[in-house]
N, C-alpha and C positions, 0 to 999 in steps of 0.2 A: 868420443867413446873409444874403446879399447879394441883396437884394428883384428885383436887374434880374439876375440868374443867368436863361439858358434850359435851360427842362429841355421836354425832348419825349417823350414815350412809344414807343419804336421795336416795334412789334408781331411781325416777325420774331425779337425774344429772347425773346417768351414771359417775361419777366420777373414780370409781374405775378403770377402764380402763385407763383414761387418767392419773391419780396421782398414781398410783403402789397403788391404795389400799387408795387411801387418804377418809378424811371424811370431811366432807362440817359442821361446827361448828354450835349449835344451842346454842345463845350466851342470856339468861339473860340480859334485856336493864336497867341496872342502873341508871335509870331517878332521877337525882337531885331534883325535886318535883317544878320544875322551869319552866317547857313547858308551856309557853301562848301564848295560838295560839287564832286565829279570831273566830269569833261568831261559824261557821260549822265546828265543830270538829269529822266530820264522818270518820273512819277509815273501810278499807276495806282490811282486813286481810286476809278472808278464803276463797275469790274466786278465784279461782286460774284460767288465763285466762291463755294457753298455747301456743297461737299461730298459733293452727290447726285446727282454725275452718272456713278457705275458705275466709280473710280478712285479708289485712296487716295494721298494725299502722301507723299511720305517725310517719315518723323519729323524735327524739331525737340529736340537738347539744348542746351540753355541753358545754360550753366558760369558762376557769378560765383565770380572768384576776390578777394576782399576787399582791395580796394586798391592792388590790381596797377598799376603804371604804365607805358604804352606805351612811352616812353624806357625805360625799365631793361631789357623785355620784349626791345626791341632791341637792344640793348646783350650784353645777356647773351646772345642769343643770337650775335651778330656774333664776342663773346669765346669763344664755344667753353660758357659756363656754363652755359647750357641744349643741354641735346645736338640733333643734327639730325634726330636720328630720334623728340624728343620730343616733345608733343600740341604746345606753343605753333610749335615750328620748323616742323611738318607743317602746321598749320593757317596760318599767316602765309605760307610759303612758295607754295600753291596757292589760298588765297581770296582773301579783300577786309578791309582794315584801313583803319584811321581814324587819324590823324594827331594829331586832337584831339578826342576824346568830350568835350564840356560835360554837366556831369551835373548833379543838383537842387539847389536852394540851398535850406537851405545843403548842404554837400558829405560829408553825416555817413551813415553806414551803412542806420540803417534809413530815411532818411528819401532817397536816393539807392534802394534795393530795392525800396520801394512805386511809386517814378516808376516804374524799370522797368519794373516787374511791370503797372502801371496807363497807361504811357502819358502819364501827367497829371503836372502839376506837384507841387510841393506843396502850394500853395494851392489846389487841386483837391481832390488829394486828402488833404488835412488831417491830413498828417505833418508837424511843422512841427520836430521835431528827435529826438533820441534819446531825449532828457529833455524834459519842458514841464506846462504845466498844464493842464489843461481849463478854458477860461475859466469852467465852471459850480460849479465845484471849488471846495475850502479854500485860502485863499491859500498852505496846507501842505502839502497836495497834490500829489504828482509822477503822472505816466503813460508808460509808454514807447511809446517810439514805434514799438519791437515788438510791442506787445500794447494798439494805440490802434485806433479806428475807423477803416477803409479808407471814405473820401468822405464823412466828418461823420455828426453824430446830431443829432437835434431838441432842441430849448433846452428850449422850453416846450411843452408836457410834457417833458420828459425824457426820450427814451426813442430809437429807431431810425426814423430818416428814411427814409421814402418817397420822398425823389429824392438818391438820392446823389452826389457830386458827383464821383467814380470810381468804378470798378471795377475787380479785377486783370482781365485779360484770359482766366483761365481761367473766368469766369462765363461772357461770350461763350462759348469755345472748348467750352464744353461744352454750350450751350443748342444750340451747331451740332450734337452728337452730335459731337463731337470728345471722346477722352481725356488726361486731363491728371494726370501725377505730379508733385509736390513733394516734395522731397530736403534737408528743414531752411532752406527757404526761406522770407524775413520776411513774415509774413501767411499763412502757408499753416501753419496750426496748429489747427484744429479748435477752437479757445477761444470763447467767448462774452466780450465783452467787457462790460466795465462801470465806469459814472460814478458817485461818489454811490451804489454799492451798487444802482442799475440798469443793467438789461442794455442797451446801446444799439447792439449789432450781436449779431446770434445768431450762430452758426458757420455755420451752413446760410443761405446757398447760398455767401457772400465767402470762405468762411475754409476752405474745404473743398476737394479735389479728390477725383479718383478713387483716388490714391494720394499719403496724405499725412504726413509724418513730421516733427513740429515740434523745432524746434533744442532741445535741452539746459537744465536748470534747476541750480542751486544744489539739491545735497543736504542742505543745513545745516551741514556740516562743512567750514572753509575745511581749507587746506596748513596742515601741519605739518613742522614741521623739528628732527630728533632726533641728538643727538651721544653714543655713548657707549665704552666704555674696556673692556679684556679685565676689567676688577672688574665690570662687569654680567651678565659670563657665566659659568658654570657648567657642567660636565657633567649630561646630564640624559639617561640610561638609556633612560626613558620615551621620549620626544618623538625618541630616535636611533631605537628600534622603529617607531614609526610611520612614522619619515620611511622605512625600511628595506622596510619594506612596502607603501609608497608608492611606493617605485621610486627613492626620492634616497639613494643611500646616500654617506659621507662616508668618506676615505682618514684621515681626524685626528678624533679623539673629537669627536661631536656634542656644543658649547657650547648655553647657548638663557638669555635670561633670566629669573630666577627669577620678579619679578615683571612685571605688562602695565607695557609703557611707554605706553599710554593705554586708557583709557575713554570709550565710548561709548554711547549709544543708538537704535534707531532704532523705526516704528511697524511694526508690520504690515498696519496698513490702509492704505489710498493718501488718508487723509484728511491726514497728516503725513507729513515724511520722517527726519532724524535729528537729533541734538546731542550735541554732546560734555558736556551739564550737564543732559540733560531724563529725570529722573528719573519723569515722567509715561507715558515710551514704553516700550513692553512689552518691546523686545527688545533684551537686552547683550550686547556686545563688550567680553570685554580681550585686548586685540592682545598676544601674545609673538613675539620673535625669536628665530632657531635661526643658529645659522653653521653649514655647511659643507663640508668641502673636496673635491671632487671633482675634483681630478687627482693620480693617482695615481706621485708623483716621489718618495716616501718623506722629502719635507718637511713640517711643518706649514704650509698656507698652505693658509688660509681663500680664499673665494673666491665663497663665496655665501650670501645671507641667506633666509633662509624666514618671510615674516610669515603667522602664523595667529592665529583667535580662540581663543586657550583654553579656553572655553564647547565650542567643537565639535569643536578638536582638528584633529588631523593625518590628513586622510581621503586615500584613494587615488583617488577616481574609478572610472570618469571621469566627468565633469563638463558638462553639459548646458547649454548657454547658457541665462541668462546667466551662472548658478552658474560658479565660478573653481576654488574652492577654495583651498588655501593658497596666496600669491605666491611664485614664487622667483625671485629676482633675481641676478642675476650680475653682480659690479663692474666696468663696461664694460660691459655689456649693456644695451639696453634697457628701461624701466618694466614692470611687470608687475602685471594689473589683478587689485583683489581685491575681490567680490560684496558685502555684505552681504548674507546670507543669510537668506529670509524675508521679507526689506523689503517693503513692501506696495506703494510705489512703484518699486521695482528701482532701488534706489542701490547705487552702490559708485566704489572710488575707486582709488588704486594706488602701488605705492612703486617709487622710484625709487635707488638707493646710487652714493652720491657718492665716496665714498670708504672703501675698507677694508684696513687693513691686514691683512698676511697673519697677522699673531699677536695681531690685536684691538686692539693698542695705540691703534688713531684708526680710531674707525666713524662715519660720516655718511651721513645717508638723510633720503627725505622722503618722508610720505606726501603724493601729493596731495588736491586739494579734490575733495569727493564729488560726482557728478551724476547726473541722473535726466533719461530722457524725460520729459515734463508726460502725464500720462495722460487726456489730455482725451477727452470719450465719443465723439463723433461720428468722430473717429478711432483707436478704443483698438487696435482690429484691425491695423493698420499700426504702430502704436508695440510693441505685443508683439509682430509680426513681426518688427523689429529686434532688439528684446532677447531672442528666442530662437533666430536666428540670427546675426544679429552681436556682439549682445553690449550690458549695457548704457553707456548712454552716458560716453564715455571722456572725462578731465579734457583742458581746451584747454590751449594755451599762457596761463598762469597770471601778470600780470606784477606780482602783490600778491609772488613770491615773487624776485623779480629786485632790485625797492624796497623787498626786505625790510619789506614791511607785514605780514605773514604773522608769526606763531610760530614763535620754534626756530631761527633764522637768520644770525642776526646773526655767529656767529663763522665762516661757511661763506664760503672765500674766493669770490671773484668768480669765477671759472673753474666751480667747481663750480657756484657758480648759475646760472649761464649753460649749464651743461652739462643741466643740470634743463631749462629752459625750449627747449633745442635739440628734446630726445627728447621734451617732448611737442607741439613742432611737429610733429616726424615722424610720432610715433605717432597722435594725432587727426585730423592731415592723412589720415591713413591709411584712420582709421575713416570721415569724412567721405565719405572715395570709396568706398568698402566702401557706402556707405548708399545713394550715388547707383549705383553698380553693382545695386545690389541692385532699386530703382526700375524700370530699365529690362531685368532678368529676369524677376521678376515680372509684368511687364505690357510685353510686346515689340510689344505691337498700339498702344501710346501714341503719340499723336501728341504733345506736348511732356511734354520731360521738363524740369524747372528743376533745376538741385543748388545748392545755394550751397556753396563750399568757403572757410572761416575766415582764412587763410592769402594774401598777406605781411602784411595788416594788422596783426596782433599782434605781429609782427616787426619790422618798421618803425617802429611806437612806440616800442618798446623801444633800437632800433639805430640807429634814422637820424642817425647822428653824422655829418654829412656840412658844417656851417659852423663856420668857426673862432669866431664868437661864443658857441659851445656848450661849455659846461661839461664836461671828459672827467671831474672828479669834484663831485658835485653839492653837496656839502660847501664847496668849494673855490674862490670868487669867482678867483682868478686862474688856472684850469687851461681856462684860453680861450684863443685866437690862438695863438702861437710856445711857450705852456705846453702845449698840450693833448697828451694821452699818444697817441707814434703810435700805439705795440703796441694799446691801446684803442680804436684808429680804426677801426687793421685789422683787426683780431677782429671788431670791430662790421661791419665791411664785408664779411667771411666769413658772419655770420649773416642778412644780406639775400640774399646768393646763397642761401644754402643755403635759406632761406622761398620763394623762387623756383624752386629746384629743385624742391622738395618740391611745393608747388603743380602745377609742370609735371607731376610725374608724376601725380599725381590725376586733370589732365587727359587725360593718356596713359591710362590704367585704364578712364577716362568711354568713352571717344571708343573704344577696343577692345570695351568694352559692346554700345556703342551700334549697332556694323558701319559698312561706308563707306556703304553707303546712308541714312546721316544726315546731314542740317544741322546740322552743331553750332557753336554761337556762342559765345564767349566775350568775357565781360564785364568790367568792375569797378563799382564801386559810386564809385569815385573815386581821386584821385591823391594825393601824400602833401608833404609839406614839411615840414625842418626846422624847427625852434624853440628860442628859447635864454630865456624869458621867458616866465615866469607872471604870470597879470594875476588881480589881486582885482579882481572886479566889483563889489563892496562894498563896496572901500573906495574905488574912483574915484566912487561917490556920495555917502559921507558926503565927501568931500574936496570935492564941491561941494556941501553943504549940505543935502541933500536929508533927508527921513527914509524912512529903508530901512525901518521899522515898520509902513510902509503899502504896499510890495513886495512880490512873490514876483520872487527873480531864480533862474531856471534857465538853467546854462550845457551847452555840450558841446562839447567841443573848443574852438575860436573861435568858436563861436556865441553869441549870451544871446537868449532872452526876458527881457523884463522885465514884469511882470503888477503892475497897481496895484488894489489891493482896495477894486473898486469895490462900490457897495453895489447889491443887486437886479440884479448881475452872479455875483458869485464868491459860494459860500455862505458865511454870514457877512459880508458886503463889508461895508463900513466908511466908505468916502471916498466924500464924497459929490459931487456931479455937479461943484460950484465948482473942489472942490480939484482932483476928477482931470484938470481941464483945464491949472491951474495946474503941477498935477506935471509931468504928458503933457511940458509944454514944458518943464519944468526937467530931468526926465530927456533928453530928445533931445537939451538943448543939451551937457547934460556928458557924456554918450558921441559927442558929433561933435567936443568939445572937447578929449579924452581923448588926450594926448599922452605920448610918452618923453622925457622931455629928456636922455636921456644920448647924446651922439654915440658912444660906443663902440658902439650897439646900435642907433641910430636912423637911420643912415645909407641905408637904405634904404626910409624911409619918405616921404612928402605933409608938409612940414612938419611932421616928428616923431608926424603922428596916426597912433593906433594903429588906429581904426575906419575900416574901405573902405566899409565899407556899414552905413548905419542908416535904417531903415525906420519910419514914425510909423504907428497906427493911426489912420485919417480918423474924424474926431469928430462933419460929418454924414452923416447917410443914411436911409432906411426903417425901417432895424433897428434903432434906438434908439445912443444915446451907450455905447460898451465895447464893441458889436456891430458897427461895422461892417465891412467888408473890400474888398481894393483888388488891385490887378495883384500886389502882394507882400506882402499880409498878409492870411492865410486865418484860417478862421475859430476855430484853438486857438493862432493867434500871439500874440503877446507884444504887450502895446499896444506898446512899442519893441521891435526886432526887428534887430541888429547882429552884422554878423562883421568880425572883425579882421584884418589884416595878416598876411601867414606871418610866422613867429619868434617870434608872441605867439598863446598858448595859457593856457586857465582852468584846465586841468589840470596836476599837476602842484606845485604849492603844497607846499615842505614844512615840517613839525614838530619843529622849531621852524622860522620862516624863515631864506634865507639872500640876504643882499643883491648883490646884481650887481658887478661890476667897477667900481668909479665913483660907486658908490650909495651914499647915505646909510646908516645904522646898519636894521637891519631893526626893523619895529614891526608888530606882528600890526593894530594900530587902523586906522594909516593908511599903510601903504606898500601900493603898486598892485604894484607890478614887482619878481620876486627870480628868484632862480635856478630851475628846475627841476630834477625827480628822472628823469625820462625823455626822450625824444630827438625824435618824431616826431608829426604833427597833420594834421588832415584837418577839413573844414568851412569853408574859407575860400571866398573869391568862385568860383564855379565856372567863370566864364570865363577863370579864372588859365590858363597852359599846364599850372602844376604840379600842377593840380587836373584836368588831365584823366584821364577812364577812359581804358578798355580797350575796343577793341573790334575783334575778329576773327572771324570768320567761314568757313566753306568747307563745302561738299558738293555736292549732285546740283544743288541751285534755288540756289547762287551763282556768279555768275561768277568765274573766273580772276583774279588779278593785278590786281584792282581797290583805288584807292588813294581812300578819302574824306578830304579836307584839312580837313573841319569836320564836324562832326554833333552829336546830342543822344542822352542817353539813354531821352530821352523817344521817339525813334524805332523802339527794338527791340519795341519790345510791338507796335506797326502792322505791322511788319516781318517778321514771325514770325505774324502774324495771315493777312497776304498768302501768304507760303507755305506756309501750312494753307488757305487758299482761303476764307477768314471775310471781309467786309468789314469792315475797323477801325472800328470806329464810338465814339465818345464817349472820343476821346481829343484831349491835345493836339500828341502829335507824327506825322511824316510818316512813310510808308512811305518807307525808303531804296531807290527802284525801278531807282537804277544798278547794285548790286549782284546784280541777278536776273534771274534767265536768261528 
């Protein structure tokens, strides 16, 4: 860490009890000279309202809607596409908005959620991307940036720093006697984190609130995608009784297949959760299917599918959260989620039908990917309060199933998959605010409540077909400019409204929770930009020379760390002090040198460079050579540290490649630049306009019709600290004091 950091011990947090001694940071706010805020630039710094003076505030909800951008937000609503009576229209119409939110650099999800939540940088607070390494790490080594140390860990020893260099702001808020719920928001997960197989933040006191419910895991089981024909089905006696009993009875002989169209397993202890191959896990699934027909026109026509496990059969209920029972789906109806039953973790997952004829001839469906709450202890209370009232965690918008990376796919026309990935925007979007509703019932006496809600992000990736440089099929170097398919534009341009709808109503749901006598603020994490180009980071270094042998490169989005494996740095390091200095500068020159040369694609760039920003790790300092840190590279940054250009993104690469309009023949060795398989990117320079967030606001403690022309997202957490009556303390952004009454 950075030997000239001031750390001070603030004795009103009482921190030391809680953190072995920890120090709560008084952080220096590196103001760019760029804040343009509204006419009343009144700040209110040094009144320190505590809490104790015989008056509670009104509550603080906090909404991040994932990617939401203030243009579109306006837009949509001026067009009629978000309604007037919906949370975004209500709240923009009577509070105070922001023009242009600059959010964390880089401009990536979890590493924009900890600013918030923290107030601080990144280089503060030691998010430095989605993906990265712990510079103490294997050069092999990944961390996310969801599940990384909030304000650094100690090197040597290895272990949890006593002065860390953030904190989210529910430590504060609660050391005041203030209470605080989290609603699947980044860092609020009850996890113990760990380097090297040490713990180097406990959950207690960082990672904890009063009410806390951490985002969704991978069940083991991705999306499946199954096709099959009236030859798979059979009349089956059996399986008609029970359905009969159950309460679905069928107008045309109940079909059902003979055998499971897949096998599974999963644990029953919460030390595992499933797989479709893990013959080690105690409990089997083989899924069969039933058809049908329940309307009763004296036609054959099927019309709905029944997935159950075989092993347990066709039960009637009812059915106790999160327990499901069999799914029944109806073609045109919404997904319908199915338990695994037992799970020791509470997995399960859900199918969706794509298409079915009424006489079987063409049946398509999907199971989606399985998920689970992470059952971490310090919160297990609140996580089983979810999965025995709302249910366990529902599959997101899935986009391995859109880029057909997923199983089972491949012959599902584009409509149908796209009609998959609509319903589970709706339907997660759904549960999300179920979760944050649920937050602020249970504990009405909260003074902040946070929700994060998933949604347009996942949508936007997928859709943002919004520059003629972009590929309408990604196959297809020439379906750019005056080729590109409109009907695919526009479709794609339905499915951003409609992530915006859906979002809007979450917000409507929150905000009716929560009563009017709430502040409620809504967020984003950042703003979005098209992209028509995928960049190997890997191969714009071997193309200059370099050897990547002696690198860890982690990308995320337009982002890279680049890590050189130094030695008595990274475990196992290797290069030793000569060379990393010699790299250091070989790498920095060829990512600032790093060009497009195709004018069909580069017209909008700095003499074709594709890097806006690259960042070196300074080589002296107190902390030794690999260690040191500077205004923009904290302490798990990447010795180079680079974002790119909108329209070029590291994501997205496909299998085999395919060469751009203009490009040379594709070569997995050494081509930097080919087409992409998706649409939409986030992480570039945060001062972009198109990288701005979101940010709106209204209640009892905000003023009217207030317009901020510039701000930071580093401001909300002061901000929200001040209207809980907390003095902000150890952060880096301002309290926005035009806004408050």
């Amino acid at each position: 860490m950075d030997k000239k950091r001031l750390f001070t011990l603030l004795s009103s947090l009482s921190l030391a009890a809680s953190l072995a001694g920890a120090a709560v940071p008084v952080h220096a706010a590196d103001d760019d000279n760029g804040r343009d805020r509204g006419s009343d630039n009144s700040r209110d710094h040094d009144h320190d309202h505590d809490g104790h003076h015989g008056h509670r505030s009104p509550r603080v909800v906090l909404i991040s809607l994932d990617g939401a951008k203030p243009d579109f937000i306006q837009q949509f609503i001026e067009e009629g596409v978000l309604p007037r009576d919906g949370g975004l229209a209500r709240l923009s119409r009577h509070g105070a908005i922001a023009i242009q939110n600059i959010t964390a650099s880089p401009s990536l999800t979890a590493v924009s959620h900890i600013e918030i939540a923290t107030g601080s940088t990144s280089v503060h607070n030691d998010i430095p991307s989605n993906t990265f390494q712990a510079i103490v790490g294997a050069s092999t080594s990944s961390i996310s940036g969801f599940a990384a140390p909030i304000g650094g860990y100690l090197e040597s020893p290895l272990g949890p720093t006593s002065q860390p260099t953030a904190l989210p702001l529910w430590v504060q808020l609660r050391q005041h006697g203030k209470k605080v719920a989290t609603a699947t928001w980044p860092g609020g997960d009850g996890a113990d984190i760990s380097i090297n197989g040490t713990v180097v933040q406990p959950a207690q006191p960082v990672r904890v609130t009063d009410y806390t419910v951490p985002f969704g895991a991978f069940g083991g089981i991705g999306a499946q995608g199954f096709s099959l024909t009236q030859a798979d089905f059979a009349p089956d006696a059996a399986i008609a009784t029970a359905l009969q009993a159950a309460g679905h009875f069928s107008y045309s002989p109940v079909l059902a297949t003979a055998n499971p169209i897949e096998t599974f397993s999963c644990a029953s202890t919460t030390t595992a959760t499933c797989s479709s191959n893990a013959a080690t896990l105690d409990l089997k699934y083989a899924m069969r299917v039933a058809a049908i027909d329940t309307t009763n026109d004296n036609v054959v026509n099927y019309d709905t599918l029944v997935f159950f496990d075989a092993t347990r059969g066709i039960t009637a209920g009812p059915f106790a959260a999160p327990a499901t029972g069999p799914a029944y789906v109806k073609f045109g109806g919404e997904n319908a989620p199915f338990f695994f039953d037992g799970s020791g973790a509470k997995v399960g997952a859900a199918y969706f039908v794509s298409q079915l004829a009424p006489d079987l001839s063409v049946v398509r469906f999907a199971r989606y990917g399985a998920n689970y709450i992470p059952r971490n202890t310090p919160v297990l209370a609140d996580v089983d309060d979810i999965n025995d009232s709302i249910g366990f965690w529902r599959p997101q918008a899935d986009f391995r199933i859109p880029e057909r990376l997923s199983p089972g796919f491949t012959s599902f026309p584009d409509v149908e998959i796209e009609a998959m990935f609509e319903d589970m925007v709706k339907t997660f979007v759904r549960y999300q605010a179920r979760i944050g509703e649920r937050a602020i019932q249970n504990h009405p006496d909260a003074d902040l409540v946070m929700v994060y809600i998933e949604q347009p992000d996942g949508s936007e990736h997928q859709f943002l077909l919004t520059d003629p440089r972009q590929g309408t099929n990604p196959k297809d170097p020439n379906s750019t400019g005056a080729n590109q398919d409109p009907a695919k534009v526009a479709r794609y341009a339905s499915y951003i409204r409609f992530a915006y709808q859906t979002a809007d109503k979450a917000v409507k749901r929150i905000m009716d929770a929560a009563g009017p006598d709430s502040n409620v603020i809504v967020v984003s994490d950042h703003g979005f930009a098209p992209f028509h180009t995928s960049v190997s980071m890997i191969n714009i270094l071997k193309n200059a020379g370099i050897d990547t042998s002696k690198v860890a490169i982690r990308t995320s989005g337009p982002a890279v760390n680049i890590y050189i494996n130094l030695q008595q740095r990274e475990q196992g390091g290797a290069v030793d002090p000569a060379t990393y200095q010699a790299l250091l500068a070989q790498i920095t020159a060829a990512v600032r040198n790093a060009v497009d040369p195709n004018p069909k694609f580069n017209f909008s760039l700095d003499s074709g460079k594709i890097f806006t920003i690259v960042e070196t790790r300074p080589a002296q300092c107190d902390a030794g050579l690999g260690q040191c840190t500077s205004k923009t590279i904290g302490q798990d940054f990447g010795d180079v540290f680079a974002l790119m250009a909108p329209g070029y993104n590291f994501d997205g690469i496909q299998n085999p490649g395919v060469p751009r309009l203009g490009d040379a023949p594709f070569s997995a060795v050494t081509t930097a630049l080919s087409m992409p398989n998706f649409y939409g990117a986030h992480g570039h320079d945060p001062k972009l306009p198109v990288m701005s967030a979101t940010f709106i606001a209204s209640g009892p403690q905000i003023r009217d019709n207030v317009t901020i022309r510039r701000m930071h997202n580093l401001d909300v957490a002061p901000t929200i600290m001040q209207i809980l009556g907390v003095r902000p303390r150890g952060v880096d952004g301002e309290v926005l004091g035009e806004i408050l009454r």
